[in-house]
C-alpha positions in Angstrom: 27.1 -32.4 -2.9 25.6 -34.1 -5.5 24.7 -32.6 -9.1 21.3 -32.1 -9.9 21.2 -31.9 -13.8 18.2 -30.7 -15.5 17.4 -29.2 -19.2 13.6 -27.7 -18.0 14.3 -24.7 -17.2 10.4 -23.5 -18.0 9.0 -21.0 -16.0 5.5 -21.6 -14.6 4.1 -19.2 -17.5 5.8 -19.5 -20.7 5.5 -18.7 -24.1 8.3 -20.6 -25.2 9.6 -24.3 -25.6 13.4 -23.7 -25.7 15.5 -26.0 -23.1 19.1 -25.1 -21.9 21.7 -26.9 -21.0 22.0 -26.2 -16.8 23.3 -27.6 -13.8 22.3 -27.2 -10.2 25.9 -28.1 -9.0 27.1 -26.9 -5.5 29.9 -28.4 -5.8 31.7 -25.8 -8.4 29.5 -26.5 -11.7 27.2 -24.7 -11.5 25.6 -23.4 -14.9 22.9 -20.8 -15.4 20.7 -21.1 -18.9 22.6 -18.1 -21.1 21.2 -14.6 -21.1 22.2 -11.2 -23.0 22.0 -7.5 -20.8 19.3 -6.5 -23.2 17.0 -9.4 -22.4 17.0 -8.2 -18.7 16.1 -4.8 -19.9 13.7 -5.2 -21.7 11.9 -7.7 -19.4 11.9 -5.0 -16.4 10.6 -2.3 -19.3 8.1 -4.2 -20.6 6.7 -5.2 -17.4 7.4 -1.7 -15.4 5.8 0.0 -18.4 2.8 -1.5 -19.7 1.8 -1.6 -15.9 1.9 2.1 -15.8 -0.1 2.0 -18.7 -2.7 -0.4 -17.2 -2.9 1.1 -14.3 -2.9 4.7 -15.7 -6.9 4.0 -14.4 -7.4 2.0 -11.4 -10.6 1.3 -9.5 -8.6 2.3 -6.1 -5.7 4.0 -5.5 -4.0 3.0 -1.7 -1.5 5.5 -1.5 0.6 4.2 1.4 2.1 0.5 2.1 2.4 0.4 6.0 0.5 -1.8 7.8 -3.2 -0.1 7.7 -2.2 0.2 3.4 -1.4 -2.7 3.1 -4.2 -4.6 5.1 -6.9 -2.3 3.1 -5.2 -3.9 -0.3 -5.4 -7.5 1.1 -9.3 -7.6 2.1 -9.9 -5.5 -0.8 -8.3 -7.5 -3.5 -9.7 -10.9 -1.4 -13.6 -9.4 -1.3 -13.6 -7.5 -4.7 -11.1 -9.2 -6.9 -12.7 -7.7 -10.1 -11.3 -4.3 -9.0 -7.6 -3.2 -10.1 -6.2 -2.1 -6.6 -2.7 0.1 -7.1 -0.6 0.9 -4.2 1.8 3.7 -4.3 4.7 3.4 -1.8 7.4 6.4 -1.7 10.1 4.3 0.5 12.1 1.2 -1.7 11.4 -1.2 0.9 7.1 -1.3 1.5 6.1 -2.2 5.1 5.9 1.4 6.6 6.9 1.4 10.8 5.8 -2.2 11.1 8.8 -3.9 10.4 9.6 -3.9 13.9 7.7 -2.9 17.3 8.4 0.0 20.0 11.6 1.5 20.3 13.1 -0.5 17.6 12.3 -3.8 19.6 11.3 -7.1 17.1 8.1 -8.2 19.4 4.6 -6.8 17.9 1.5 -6.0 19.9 -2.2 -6.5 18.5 -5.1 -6.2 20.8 -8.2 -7.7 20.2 -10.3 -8.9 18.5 -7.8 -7.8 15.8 -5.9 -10.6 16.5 -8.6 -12.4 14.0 -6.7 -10.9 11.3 -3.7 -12.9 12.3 -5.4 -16.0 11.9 -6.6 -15.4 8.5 -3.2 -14.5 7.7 -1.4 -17.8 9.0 0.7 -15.6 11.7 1.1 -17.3 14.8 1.4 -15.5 18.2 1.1 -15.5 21.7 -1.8 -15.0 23.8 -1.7 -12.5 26.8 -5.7 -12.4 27.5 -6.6 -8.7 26.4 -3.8 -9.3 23.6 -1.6 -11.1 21.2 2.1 -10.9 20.8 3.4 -11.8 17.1 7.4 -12.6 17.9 8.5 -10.4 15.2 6.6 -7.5 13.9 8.9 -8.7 10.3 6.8 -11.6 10.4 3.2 -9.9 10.3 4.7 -7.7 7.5 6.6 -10.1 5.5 3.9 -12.6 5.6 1.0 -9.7 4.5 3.6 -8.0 2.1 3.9 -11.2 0.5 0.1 -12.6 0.2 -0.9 -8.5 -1.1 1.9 -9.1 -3.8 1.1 -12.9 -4.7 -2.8 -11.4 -5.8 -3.3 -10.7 -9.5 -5.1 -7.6 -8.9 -2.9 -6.0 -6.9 0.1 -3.7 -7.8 2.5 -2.3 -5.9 4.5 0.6 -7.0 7.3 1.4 -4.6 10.3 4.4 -5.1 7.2 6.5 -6.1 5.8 9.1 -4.4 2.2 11.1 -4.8 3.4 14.6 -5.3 -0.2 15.7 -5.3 -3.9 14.8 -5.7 -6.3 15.6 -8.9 -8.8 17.2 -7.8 -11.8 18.1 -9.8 -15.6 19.5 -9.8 -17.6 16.3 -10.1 -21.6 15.9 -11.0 -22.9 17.8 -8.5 -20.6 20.6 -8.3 -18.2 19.4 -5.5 -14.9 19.2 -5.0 -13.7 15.7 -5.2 -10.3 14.0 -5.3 -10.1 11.9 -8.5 -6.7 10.7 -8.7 -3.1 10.9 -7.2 -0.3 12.9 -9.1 3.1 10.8 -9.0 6.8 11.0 -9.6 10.0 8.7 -8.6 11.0 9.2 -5.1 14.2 10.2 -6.2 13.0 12.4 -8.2 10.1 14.1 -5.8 13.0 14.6 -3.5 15.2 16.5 -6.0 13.0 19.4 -6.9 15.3 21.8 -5.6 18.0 20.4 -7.3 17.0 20.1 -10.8 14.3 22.1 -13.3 11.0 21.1 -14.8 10.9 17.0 -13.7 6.7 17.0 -14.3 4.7 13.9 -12.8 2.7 11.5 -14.0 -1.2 10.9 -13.0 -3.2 7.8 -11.9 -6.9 8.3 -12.2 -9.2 6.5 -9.8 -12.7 7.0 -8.4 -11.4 5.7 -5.0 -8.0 6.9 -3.2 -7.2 5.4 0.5 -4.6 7.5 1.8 -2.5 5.8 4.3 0.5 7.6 4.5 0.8 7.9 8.7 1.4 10.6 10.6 3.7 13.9 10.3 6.9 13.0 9.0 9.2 13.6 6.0 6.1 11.9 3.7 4.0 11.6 6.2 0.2 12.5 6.3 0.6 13.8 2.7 -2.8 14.1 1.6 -4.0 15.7 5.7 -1.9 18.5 4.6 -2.7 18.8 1.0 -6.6 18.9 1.6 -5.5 22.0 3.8 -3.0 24.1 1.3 -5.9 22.7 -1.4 -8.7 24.6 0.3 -10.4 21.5 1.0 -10.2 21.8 4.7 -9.8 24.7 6.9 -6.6 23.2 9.2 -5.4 19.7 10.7 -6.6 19.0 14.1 -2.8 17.5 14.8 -2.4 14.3 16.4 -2.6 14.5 20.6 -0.2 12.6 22.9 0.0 9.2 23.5 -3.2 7.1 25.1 -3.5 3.8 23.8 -7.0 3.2 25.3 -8.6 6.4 23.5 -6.0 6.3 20.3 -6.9 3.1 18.6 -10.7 2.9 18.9 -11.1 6.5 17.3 -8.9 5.5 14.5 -10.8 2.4 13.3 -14.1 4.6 14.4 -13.3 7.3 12.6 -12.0 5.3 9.4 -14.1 6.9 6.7 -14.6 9.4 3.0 -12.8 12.2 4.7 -13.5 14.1 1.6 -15.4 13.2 -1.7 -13.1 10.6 -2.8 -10.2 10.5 -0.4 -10.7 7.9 2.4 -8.2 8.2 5.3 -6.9 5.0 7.1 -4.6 4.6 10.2 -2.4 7.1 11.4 -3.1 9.9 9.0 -6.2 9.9 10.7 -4.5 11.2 14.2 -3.1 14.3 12.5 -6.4 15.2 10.5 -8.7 14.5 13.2 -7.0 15.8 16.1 -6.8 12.4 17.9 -4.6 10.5 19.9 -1.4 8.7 19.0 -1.3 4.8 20.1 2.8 3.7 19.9 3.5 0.5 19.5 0.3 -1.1 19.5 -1.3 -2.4 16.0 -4.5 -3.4 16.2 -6.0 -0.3 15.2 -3.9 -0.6 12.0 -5.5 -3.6 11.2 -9.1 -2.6 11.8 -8.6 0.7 10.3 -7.3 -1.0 7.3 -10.3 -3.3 6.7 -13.1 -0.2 7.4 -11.3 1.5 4.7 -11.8 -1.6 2.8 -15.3 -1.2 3.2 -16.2 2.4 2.6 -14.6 1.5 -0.7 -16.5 -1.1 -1.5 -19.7 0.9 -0.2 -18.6 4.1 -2.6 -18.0 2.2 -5.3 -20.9 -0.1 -5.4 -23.5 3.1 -4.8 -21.6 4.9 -8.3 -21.5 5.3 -12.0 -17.9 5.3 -13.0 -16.9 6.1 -16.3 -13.4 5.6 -17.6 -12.2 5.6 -13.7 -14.7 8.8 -13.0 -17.2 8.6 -10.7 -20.5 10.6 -12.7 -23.5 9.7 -10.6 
């Protein structure tokens, strides 16, 4: 192979004019610009940190990174890019179940007319009529994953999980959610293990809660609203029907609580509704309502230091 020699080794956004000698050389000559363990250190701190310090008050919280999450984040930050979206995702790897379809097949299923979504998105698929096939359910989520991440007003944490919500007595006396309590994954999971590892908070006059249905993290903040008080017990998610599943879900997208909007799947186990399988329209649709009862909220409210106050 042949060498390709260059001394620009300038990122796109630099603050510095240094050159190095390199060498793109397949052929065994390859030379990297120099670089101390420290310097890769203290690039992850400085980044990791003064973006929990940023973000320490967002305008929404998404707390969830599947594929309702993670739609919510991309029509959000694309029709409100003034607004600091966060997304806290307890798993390393974001995506939620929609890296693949049913019964760990690769083939996703999308019914219209959510099959729009696609389109904006640049995923091709196949047309069946009453749906859309997308030939990899990796290539929906990759491609999302990827245009969420690439927006400046978007941040994803991932290995974090919400061990709680704040919840306080707002303006007119009620009970709203007003932020998410976090701590490592790692951590969250070691409790037993270990003594006194207190969380950190994230304040936010918005949180979307996305987290799915019952599982080891699942509907999280269904079954905190119930141990909280906030509501009386979880109507649990019925068996499969795919016809009645995915049109309550985006219908019944909404402010489950003041504060806390609930989106996809977490829906099914607060509401009492159906489960859909492998079928992801609803995700999609349920995503982008979420999106909008945020924006609604938000554009009807004072906020103040990331508190809503009338």
């Amino acid at each position: 192979m042949t060498p390709v020699p260059t001394t620009d080794t300038s990122p796109v956004v630099s603050n510095t004019t240094h050159k190095y000698d390199v060498l793109e050389d397949y052929d065994g000559h390859y030379r990297f610009a120099p670089i101390e363990e420290s310097q890769v250190s203290r690039a992850m701190i400085k980044r990791y940190f003064n973006t929990m310090y940023e973000r320490a008050i967002s305008d929404v919280v998404i707390v969830g990174a599947g594929s309702a999450g993670l739609t919510c984040a991309w029509y959000l930050a694309h029709t409100r890019p003034e607004l600091k979206i966060t997304i806290i995702e307890a798993n390393v790897a974001p995506g939620g179940g929609a890296w693949l379809g049913g019964q760990l097949m690769s083939p996703m299923v999308i019914r219209k007319p959510a099959d729009g979504f696609l389109r904006q998105l640049g995923v091709p698929y196949e047309d069946e009529g009453a749906f859309v096939v997308v030939k990899h359910a990796a290539l929906f989520t990759s491609t999302l994953l990827s245009q969420v991440l690439a927006m400046p007003n978007v941040v994803l944490m991932n290995a974090t999980a919400v061990e709680d919500l704040i919840i306080h007595q707002d303006f007119r006396g009620l009970q709203r959610v007003a932020g998410v309590v976090t701590n490592w994954t790692l951590v969250a999971l070691n409790h037993d293990t270990q003594s006194c590892m207190d969380p950190n908070t994230i304040t936010a006059p918005i949180i979307v809660s996305a987290t799915g249905h019952d599982g080891p993290m699942g509907a999280f903040s269904a079954k905190r609203l119930v141990s909280a008080g906030l509501t009386k017990e979880l109507g649990n998610m019925r068996g499969l029907d795919m016809n009645r599943a995915e049109p309550a879900i985006v219908n019944n997208t909404r402010e489950v609580v003041p504060g806390l909007i609930f989106t996809g799947m977490e829906l099914s186990e607060h509401d009492g509704s159906n489960r859909m399988g492998p079928t992801f329209g609803a995700m999609i649709a349920s995503g982008i309502k979420a999106a909008h009862v945020a924006s609604k909220i938000l554009d009807s409210s004072e906020i103040v230091r990331g508190k809503i106050v009338g």
